[in-house]
N, C-alpha and C positions, 0 to 999 in steps of 0.2 A: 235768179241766182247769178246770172252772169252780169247784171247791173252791179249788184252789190261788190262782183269781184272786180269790176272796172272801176268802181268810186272808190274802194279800198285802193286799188291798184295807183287811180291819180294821186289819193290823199298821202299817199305813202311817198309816194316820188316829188310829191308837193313839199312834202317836210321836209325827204332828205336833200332838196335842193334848197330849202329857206336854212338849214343847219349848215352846208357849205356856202352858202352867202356872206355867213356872219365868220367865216376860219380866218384866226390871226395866223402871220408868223412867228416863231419859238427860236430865231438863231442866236445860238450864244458858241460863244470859244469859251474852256478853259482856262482859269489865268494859270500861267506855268508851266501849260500844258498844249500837246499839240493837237489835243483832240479838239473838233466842233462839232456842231450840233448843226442841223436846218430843218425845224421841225414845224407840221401845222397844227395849232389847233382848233379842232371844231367841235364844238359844244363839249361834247365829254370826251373825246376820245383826241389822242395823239399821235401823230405818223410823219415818217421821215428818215433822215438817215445822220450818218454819227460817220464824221471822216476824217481828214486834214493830218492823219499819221501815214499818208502812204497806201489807204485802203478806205473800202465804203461799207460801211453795214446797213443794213434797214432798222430802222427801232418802230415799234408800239408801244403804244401805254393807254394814257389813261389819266383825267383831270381827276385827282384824290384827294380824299380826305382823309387826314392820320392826325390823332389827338389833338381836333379841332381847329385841326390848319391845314390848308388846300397848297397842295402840291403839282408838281407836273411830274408823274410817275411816268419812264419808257424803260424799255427794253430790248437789247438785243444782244449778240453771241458771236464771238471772233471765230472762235474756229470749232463753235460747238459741240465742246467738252467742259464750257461751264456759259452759266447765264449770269448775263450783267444788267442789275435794277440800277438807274440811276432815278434819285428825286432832284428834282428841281422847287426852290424855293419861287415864289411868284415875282416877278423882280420890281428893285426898287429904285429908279433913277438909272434904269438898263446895267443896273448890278445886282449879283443875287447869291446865293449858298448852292452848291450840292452835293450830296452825299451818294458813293458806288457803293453797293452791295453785289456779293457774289453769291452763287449757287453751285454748287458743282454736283448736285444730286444727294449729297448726304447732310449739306449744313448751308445754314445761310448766314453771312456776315459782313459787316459792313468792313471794307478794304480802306478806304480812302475819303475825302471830302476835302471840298476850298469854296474858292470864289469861283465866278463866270460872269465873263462883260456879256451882254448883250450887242449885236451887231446886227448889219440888215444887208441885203444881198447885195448893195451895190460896195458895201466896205470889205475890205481885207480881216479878214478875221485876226485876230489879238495872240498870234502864235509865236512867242520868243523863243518857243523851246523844241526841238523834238523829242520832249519827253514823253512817251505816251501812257496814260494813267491805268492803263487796263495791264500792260507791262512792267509796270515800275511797283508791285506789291509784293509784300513779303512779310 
């Protein structure tokens, strides 16, 4: 019994270090906007954080699939009193779509969407604006 819990034990720690071998990074800026993104992905799942207005959130998510197109679904919450779904399109030439959805416990709806450049940690993120998009709905 304890054999078996040790080989499980390696095979497991085996996989989730071959699944973090293979994590890309996900930074992107908002065009227009001052929010960024610095996100990893590894295998299926998403993690990281969402900042560049003056503040740092954590996001999760999740590599998705929604009517046949893979997305980069995260998540996270300013001042948790509502949740913000952001998709991310998969990018194309480090340019890509994405669209904010909001929760606030009784409804969910899409608020917002645009562009986002793609950037990488040694560039200045692509922020003309201090407009921040989680603020700026109505």
């Amino acid at each position: 019994m304890r054999k078996n819990i040790a080989v499980a034990t390696v095979l497991f720690f085996g996989l989730l270090c071959a699944a973090s071998a293979h994590a890309t990074t996900f930074n992107v800026s908002l065009d227009g906007y001052c929010n960024t993104f610095a996100l990893t992905i590894s295998s299926w799942e998403i993690y990281g954080t969402r900042s560049g207005c003056g503040y740092t959130v954590i996001d999760g998510g999740a590599v998705a699939n929604v009517a046949g197109k893979a997305y980069y679904l995260t998540n996270d919450s300013n001042d948790l009193a509502e949740q913000f779904s952001w998709y991310f399109t998969k990018p194309k030439k480090k340019a890509g779509k994405w669209y904010l959805y909001e929760s606030t416990g009784s409804g969910f709806s899409l608020i917002n969407s645009g562009t986002y450049t793609q950037t990488s940690p040694d560039m200045e993120p692509n922020t003309t604006s201090d407009k921040d998009v989680t603020a700026s709905r109505n």
